[in-house]
N, C-alpha and C positions, 0 to 999 in steps of 0.2 A: 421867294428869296432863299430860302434854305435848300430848296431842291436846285438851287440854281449853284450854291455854293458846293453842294455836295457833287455833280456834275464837273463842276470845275476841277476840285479837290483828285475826283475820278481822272481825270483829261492830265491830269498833271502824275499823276503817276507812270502814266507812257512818255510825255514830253520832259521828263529830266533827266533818265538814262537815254530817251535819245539824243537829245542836246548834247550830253555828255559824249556818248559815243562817236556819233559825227564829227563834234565840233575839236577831238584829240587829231581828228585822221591826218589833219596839215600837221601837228605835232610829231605825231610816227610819221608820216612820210619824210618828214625831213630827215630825221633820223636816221631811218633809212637808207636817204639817202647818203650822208656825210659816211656811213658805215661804207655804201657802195666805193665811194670815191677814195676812201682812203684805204679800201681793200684790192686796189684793183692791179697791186701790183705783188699781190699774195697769192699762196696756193689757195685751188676753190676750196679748198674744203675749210679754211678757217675764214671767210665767207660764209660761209653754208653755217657754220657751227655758229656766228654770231648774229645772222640773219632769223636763225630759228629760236634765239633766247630773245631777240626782239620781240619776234612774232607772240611765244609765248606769253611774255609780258601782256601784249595788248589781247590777247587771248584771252589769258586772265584777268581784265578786266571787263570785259564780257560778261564772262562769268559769274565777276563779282552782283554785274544790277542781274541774269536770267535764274542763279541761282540764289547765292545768297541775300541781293533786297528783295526778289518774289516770295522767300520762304520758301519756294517748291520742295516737295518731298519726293527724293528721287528711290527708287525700289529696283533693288536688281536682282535679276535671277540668271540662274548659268555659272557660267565658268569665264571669267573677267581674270585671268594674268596678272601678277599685282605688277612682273616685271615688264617694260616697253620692249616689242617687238617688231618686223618689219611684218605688217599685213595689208593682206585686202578690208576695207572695209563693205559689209554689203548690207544695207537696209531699206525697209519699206519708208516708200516717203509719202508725208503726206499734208505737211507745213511746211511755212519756212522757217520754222524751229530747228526741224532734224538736222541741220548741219551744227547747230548748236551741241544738238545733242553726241555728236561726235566726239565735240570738245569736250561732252561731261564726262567720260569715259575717258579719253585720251589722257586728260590730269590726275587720274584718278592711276595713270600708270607710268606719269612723270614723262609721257611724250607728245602734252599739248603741241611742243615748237615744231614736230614731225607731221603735221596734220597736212594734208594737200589734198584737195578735191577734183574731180572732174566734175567738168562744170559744162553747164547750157552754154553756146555758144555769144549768144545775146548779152551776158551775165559779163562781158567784158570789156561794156561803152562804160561801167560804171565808174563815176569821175573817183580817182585815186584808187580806191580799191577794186577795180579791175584789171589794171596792170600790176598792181602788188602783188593779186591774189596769181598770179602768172607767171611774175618773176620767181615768188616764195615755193613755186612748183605745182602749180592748179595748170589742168589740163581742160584746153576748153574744146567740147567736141558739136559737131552737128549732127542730126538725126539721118538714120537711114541710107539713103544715096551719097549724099554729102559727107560721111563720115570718113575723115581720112586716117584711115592704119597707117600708114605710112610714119603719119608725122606724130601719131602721139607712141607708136614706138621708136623712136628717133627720139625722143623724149626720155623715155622712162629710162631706156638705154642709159641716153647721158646720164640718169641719175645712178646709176649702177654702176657703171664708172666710176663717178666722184666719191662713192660707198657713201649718198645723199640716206639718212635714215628715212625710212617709209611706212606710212601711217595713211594710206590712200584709201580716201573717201568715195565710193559709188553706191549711184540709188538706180539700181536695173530698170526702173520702171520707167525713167527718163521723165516724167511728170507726177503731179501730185496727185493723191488719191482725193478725191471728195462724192461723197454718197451725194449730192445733190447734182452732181452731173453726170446724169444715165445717161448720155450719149458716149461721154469719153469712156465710161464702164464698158457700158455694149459692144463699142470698136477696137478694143485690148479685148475682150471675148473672142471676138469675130477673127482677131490676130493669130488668136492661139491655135484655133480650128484650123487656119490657114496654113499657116506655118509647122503643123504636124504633120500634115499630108504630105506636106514639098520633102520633108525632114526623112520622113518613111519609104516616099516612093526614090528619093537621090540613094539611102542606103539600101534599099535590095537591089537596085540597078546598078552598084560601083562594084565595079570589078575587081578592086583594089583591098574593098572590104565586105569580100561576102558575108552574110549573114546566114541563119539556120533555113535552107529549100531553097535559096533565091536564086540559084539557077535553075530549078523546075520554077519557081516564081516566074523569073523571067521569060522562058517559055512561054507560061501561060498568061501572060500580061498583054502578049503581040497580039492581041484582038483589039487594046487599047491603048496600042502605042502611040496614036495620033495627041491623044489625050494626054498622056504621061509626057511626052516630047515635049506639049506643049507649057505641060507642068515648068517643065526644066527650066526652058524660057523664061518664061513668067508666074514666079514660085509665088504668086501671090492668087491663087484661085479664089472667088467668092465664094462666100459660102455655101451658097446651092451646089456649085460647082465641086467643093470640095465633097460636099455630103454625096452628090450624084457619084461620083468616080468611087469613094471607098464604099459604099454598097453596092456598086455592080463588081470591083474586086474582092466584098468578101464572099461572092458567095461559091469559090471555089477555095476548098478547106487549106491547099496549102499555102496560096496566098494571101487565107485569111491569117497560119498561124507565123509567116515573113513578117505583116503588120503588128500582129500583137507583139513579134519578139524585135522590131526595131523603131517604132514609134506608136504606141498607143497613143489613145485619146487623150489631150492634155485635161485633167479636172476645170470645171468653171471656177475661179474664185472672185470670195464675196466681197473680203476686205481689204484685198490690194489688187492689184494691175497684174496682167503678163510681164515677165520681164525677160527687158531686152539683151541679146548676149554679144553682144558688139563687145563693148568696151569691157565687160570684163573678162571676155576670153583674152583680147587684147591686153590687155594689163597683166592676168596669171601666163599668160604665155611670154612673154617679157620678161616675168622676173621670177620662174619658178624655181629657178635655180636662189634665188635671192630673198626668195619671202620664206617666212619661218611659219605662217599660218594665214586661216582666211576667218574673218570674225562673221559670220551671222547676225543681225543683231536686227530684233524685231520690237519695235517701239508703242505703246499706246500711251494717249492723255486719257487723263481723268477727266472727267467732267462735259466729256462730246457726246452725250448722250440724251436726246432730249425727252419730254413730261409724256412721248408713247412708246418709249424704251426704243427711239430709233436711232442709228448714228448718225450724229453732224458733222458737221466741218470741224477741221482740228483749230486749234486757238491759231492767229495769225502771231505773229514779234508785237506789236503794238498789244495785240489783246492777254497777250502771256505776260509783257510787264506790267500790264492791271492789273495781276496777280488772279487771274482768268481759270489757271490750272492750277490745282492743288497737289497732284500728284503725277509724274511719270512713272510709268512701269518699264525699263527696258530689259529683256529679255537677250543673251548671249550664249551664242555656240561657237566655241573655238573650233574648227574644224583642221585639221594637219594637210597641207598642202599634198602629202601620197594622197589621202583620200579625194581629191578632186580631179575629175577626167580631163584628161589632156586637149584631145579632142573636141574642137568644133561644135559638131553635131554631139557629140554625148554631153559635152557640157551644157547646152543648151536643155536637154532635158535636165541634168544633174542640178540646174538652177531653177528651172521650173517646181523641181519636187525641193527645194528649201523653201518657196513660196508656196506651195503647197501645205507646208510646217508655219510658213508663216501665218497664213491665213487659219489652221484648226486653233492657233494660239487666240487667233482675234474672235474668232467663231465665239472660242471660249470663253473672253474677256467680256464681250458686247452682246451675245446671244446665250449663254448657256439659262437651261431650263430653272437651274437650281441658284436662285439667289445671292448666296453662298458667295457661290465659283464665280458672279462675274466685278467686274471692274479687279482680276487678278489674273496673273498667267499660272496656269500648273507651278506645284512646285515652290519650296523655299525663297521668298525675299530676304532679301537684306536692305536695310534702310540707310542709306552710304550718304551723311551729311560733311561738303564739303566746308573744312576749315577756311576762317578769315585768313588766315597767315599767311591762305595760297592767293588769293587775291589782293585782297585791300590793297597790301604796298604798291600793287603796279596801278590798281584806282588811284591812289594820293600821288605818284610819281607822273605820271601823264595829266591828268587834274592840274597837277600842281603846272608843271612847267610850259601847260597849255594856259592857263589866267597868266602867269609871269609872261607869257609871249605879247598878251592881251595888253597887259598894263603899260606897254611904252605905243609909242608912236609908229616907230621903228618895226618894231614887235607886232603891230596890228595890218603896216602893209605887207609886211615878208609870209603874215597869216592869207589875208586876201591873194597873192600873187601864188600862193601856193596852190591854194582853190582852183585859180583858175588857168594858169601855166601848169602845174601838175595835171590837170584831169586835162588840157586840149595836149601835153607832150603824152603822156599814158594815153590818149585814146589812140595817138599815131604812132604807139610803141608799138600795142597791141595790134592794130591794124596790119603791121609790118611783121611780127614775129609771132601773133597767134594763127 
C-alpha cells in the first residue's frame, strides 16, 4: 500500500505540469489567433513584436514547472551576455530537454520571445504546436538529400527584412546523443572518415582555391584519377574505401603535405555525434551581415551517470519533472561572427573542431581520472537561480483563463473544437507552407 502510494505520488509529479502544459495550448492558440486576425491589417512588424511577447509568456511558463517546481540547479560557465542579441544558437543534443535549455539562457537575457528553432521535419504533424512553432519562425528541415536551401533561405531572408529579432536554435548533430546506441555512434564515426576525404580531395582539385603543392598534387594524383573522379560523384566512400585511397595518396610526400594542409583526419568523438554543416552554414550565410554573434553552448545533466561510472541516457521531459536532475551544467562561448569561416568547406571543419571543444568538456565532465574534476566543466560556475517574478504570473494568467474557459459550457466546446479544428487546419497549414 505504501509503495503503491508513493508510486503514485512519484507518477503525479510528471502528470500535473503536463496536464497543465498541454491542456493551456487551445488557450494560447486562440490567443494567438485573435492577435493574428486583428493584426492583419498592420505593419508586420507590430505582429512580430506582439507574437513574441505571447510566445514569451507561454515560454515562461515552461519554465516556471522545468525550472522553478524541479528545483534544478542551473550552473554556468563562460561568457552568457547579460544583453539579447541576434545569434546562432549551436549545441550538443542529447534530450528532449535541450530545446528547453535554450529557453533557460534566452530569459536570462530578456529574449525568451526571440527563440525559433530549426526543427526535424516530422516535428510539424504536432496537433497545434507545430504550426505555431512555424508560424513563430521554426524552421523545419529534412536530412541530407531532402534538404532544401532554397526555402529555409527564403525564410530567414524574410525575417531580415522584417528586422524579425533572432535567437536561432541548432543542434548540428541532427539527432540525439545516447551511449546505449552504438550503432548510431559508430555511423556518425564512419560519417566523419567519409566526409574528410571527399572535403580534402574536392579542395586540392579546385582550381578556384588552390591550396599549399596542389598543382604538383595534382599531377601526381593522375595515377588515381579514376578513383578521385569517382570520389566527386559519390562523396560518400566507405570506409575501406576511404582508408584504401588516403594511404595509397600519402605515400608521395607532397600529396601527403596537400592533405594535412587541407583536411586532416577528423578526431573520433566520444560524447556527441559528428555534426552536420547543412543548416548551419545555411543560416550564418543568410544573415552574417545580421547576426551580432554565434553562441556555443555545450550542455551536461547531472546525475546520467550510472553505479560503473558509465554514461547513460540523459533524463527524458517526463523524467526531468520527477525532479530526475538535480543539476545542469551549461557551458558558453560567445564566438564574434569575423571569427567564423565563411566558406562551406572550411566551416565544416571550423564546426567539427567546436565539437571537438565540446567533447574534451564532456571527456572531462564524465571521464576525468581525478574525482574532483568530474560532474563539472573547467572553469568558474555561477549558480544563476531564476526568479518567480519571471514566471509565475504567466503560470496564473494561462491557468487561470484556461479553468475560466473550462467552467462554462460554451467555454468547454470552443476548448474541444480548438483541439481538434486547430491541429487538422495547422496540419494543412503546415503541409502547404512548410
Amino acid at each position: 500500500m505504501l509503495l503503491s502510494l508513493v508510486l503514485h505520488m512519484y507518477s503525479m509529479c510528471c502528470v500535473l505540469p503536463a496536464a497543465v502544459l498541454l491542456g493551456t495550448a487551445p488557450t494560447y492558440v486562440l490567443a494567438w489567433g485573435a492577435w493574428r486576425l486583428l493584426s492583419a491589417f498592420l505593419p508586420s512588424r507590430f505582429y512580430q513584436a506582439v507574437d513574441d511577447r505571447l510566445y514569451c509568456i507561454y515560454q515562461s511558463m515552461v519554465l516556471f514547472f522545468f525550472e522553478n517546481y524541479t528545483g534544478v540547479q542551473i550552473l554556468l560557465y563562460g561568457d552568457l551576455p547579460k544583453n539579447k542579441e541576434n545569434i546562432i544558437y549551436l549545441a550538443n543534443h542529447q534530450s528532449t530537454v535541450d530545446w528547453i535549455v535554450a529557453d533557460i539562457l534566452a530569459i536570462r537575457q530578456n529574449a525568451l520571445g526571440h527563440v525559433r528553432y530549426v526543427l526535424k521535419d516530422g516535428l510539424k504533424w504536432l496537433p497545434l504546436y507545430g504550426c505555431y512553432f512555424f508560424q513563430h519562425g521554426g524552421i523545419y528541415v529534412k536530412r541530407s538529400a531532402k534538404f532544401n536551401e532554397k526555402e529555409m533561405r527564403k525564410k530567414l531572408q524574410s525575417y531580415i527584412n522584417a528586422g524579425t529579432p533572432m535567437y536561432l536554435v541548432i543542434f548540428p548533430e541532427g539527432t540525439r546523443y545516447n551511449p546505449e546506441l552504438t550503432k548510431v555512434i559508430s555511423a556518425s564515426q564512419t560519417f566523419a572518415a567519409q566526409e574528410v576525404l571527399s572535403a580534402a580531395l574536392l579542395r586540392i582539385l579546385d582550381p578556384l582555391k588552390p591550396g599549399p603543392n596542389s598543382q604538383s598534387a595534382v599531377l601526381k594524383l593522375s595515377g588515381n584519377w579514376r578513383e578521385i573522379q569517382s570520389l566527386r560523384i559519390h562523396p560518400r566512400p566507405t570506409a575501406s574505401e576511404a582508408l584504401g585511397l588516403r594511404l595509397s595518396l600519402a605515400d608521395d610526400p607532397e600529396t601527403s603535405q596537400s592533405f594535412r594542409t587541407t583536411g586532416p583526419s577528423l578526431p573520433v568523438l566520444k560524447h556527441v555525434l559528428t555534426p552536420r554543416i547543412k543548416a548551419t552554414h545555411v543560416a550564418f550565410d543568410s544573415m552574417k551581415n545580421y547576426l551580432d554573434a554565434i553562441y556555443d553552448v555545450t550542455v551536461a545533466f547531472e546525475g546520467t551517470v550510472d553505479d560503473k561510472g558509465q554514461r547513460k541516457e540523459a533524463p527524458s521531459m517526463a523524467e526531468f519533472l520527477c525532479k530526475e536532475c538535480p543539476k545542469i551544467h551549461i557551458h558558453i562561448d560567445r564566438i564574434d561572427k569575423k571569427d567564423v569561416p565563411e566558406e562551406q568547406v572550411y566551416m565544416k571543419r571550423w564546426l567539427h573542431e567546436r565539437f571537438e571543444i565540446k567533447d574534451k568538456l564532456l571527456i572531462e565532465f564524465y571521464d576525468s581520472l581525478d574525482p574532483e574534476r568530474r560532474n563539472k566543466f573547467p572553469g568558474e560556475s555561477v549558480n544563476s537561480k531564476l526568479s518567480l517574478k519571471k514566471t509565475l504570473p504567466s503560470f496564473l494568467i494561462l491557468s487561470g483563463l484556461t479553468a475560466g474557459m473550462l467552467m462554462t459550457e460554451a467555454g468547454r466546446k470552443l476548448y474541444v473544437k480548438t483541439w481538434i479544428y486547430g491541429t487538422l487546419i495547422g496540419c494543412l497549414w503546415v503541409s502547404i507552407k512548410a
